[in-house]
N, C-alpha and C positions, 0 to 999 in steps of 0.2 A: 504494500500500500504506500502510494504516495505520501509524504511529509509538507505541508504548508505552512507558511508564514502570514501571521496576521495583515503584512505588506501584500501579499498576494490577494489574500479575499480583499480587501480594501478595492484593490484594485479592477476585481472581477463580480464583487458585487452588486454593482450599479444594474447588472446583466439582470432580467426577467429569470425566475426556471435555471435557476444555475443547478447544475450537477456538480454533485462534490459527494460520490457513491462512493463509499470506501476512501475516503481519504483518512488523512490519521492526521489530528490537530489536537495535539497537547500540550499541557503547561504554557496555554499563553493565556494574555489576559487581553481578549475578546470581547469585553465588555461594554454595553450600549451598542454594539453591532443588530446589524437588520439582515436575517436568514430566512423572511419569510418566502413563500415558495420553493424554497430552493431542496434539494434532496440529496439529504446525506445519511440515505438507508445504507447498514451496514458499514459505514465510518465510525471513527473516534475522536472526541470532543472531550475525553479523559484529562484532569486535572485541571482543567479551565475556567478563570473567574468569566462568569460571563453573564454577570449581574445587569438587571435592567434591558437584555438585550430581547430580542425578537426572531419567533421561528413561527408566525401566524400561517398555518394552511401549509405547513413543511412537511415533505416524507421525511420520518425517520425511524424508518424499520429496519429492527435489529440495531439501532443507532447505540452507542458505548458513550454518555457522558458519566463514567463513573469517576465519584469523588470531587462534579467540579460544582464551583457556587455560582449559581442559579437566580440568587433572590431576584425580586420583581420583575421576573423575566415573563414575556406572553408566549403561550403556546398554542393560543385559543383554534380549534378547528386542525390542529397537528396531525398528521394521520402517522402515530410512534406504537404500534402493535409487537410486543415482544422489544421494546426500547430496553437499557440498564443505566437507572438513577442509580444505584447503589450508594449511599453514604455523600446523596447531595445534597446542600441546603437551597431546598425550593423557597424558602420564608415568600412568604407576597406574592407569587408567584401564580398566574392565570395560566389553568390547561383543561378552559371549558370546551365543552362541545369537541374534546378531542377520543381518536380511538387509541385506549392502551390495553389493549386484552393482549393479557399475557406478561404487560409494562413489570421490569422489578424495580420496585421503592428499598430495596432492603437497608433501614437503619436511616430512612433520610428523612429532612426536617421540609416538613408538608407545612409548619404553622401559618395559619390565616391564609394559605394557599388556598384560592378558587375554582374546581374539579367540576364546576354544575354541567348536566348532561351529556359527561365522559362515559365511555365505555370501559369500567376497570373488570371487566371478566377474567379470572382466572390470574387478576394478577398477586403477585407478593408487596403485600403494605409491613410486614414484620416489623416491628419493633418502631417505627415510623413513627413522628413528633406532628403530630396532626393537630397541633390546640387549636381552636376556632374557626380550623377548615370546614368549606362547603362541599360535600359531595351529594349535594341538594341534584335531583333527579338521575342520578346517577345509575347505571347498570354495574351491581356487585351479585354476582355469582363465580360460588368457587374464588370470591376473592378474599386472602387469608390478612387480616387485621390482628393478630394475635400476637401479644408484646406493646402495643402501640399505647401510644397516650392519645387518648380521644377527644378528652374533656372538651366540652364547650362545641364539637362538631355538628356541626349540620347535614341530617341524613333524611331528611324530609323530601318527600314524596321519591325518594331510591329505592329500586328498584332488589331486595336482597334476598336470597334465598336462605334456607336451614346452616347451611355448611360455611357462608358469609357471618350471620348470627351468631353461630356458636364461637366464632374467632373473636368475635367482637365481645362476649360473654368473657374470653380470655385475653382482653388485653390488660394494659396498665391501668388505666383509666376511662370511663365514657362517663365520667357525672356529667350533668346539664347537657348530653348531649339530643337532639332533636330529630325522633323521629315522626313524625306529625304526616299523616296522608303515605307514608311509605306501605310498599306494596312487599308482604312476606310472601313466599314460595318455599314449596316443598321440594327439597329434591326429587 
């Protein structure tokens, strides 16, 4: 896989639909940058501050941002199915109306992050810092919350079956959390 410089996307960003499949961009700090459209399925984005930046309406399947910081970044309409957050801090961070069935969260900071009308089927939220996140109409099945702090989350009118529930039964925390109008399923 090709290696990129932040002087390079600069450069080639202006482009509509950029492709950047497989590339490998790590340890920089990419921050405030705009990716929306552009498709970096199966690339890595591993250790990158990339707070504030934008990926509105971006493929990134199988995308690798593990470990980098995220905060108030938009991912709104993403299409990141089987993506690896692992151990990112999303804080502020908008990924409505996006598909992550299959996405791994494992150990990352979700707080006040905004998920409404995501697709998290089957994904891993483990141990994930979720305080006063919205996964307000949200699709959870088979998606394991178990570890997690929940308190204060918003689960209202989501979409969650039995095997979702009981993860959520075993996390750190859901005091105050909201589920109001939410739709249970049985497996």
């Amino acid at each position: 896989m090709p290696k990129i410089s932040r002087d390079f996307l600069e450069s080639r960003l202006v482009a509509k639909n950029l492709d950047l499949q497989s590339f490998v961009i790590e340890k920089l700090d990419l921050s405030g940058m705009n990716f929306d459209n552009v498709d970096l399925s199966g690339g890595s984005m591993g250790r990158c501050e990339l707070s504030n930046s934008t990926f509105r309406s971006a493929r990134l399947v199988e995308a690798d941002f593990g470990y980098s910081i995220l905060r108030s970044s938009d991912f709104s309409k993403a299409t990141a199915p089987y993506a690896h957050f692992e151990k990112c801090n999303l804080t502020g961070s908008i990924l409505r109306q996006c598909n992550l069935e299959g996405t791994n969260f494992l150990n990352s900071d979700l707080t006040r992050a905004n998920l409404e009308n995501s697709n998290l089927e089957n994904a891993n939220l483990i141990g994930v810092n979720a305080i006063s996140a919205s996964f307000f109409g949200c699709v959870l099945k088979s998606t394991d919350l178990s570890e997690a702090d929940l308190s204060g989350t918003d689960f209202r009118e989501a979409i969650i079956d039995e095997k979702t529930l009981r993860s959520i039964s075993n996390s750190k925390n859901w005091k105050d959390s909201r589920f109001d109008a939410s739709i249970f399923e049985k497996i």
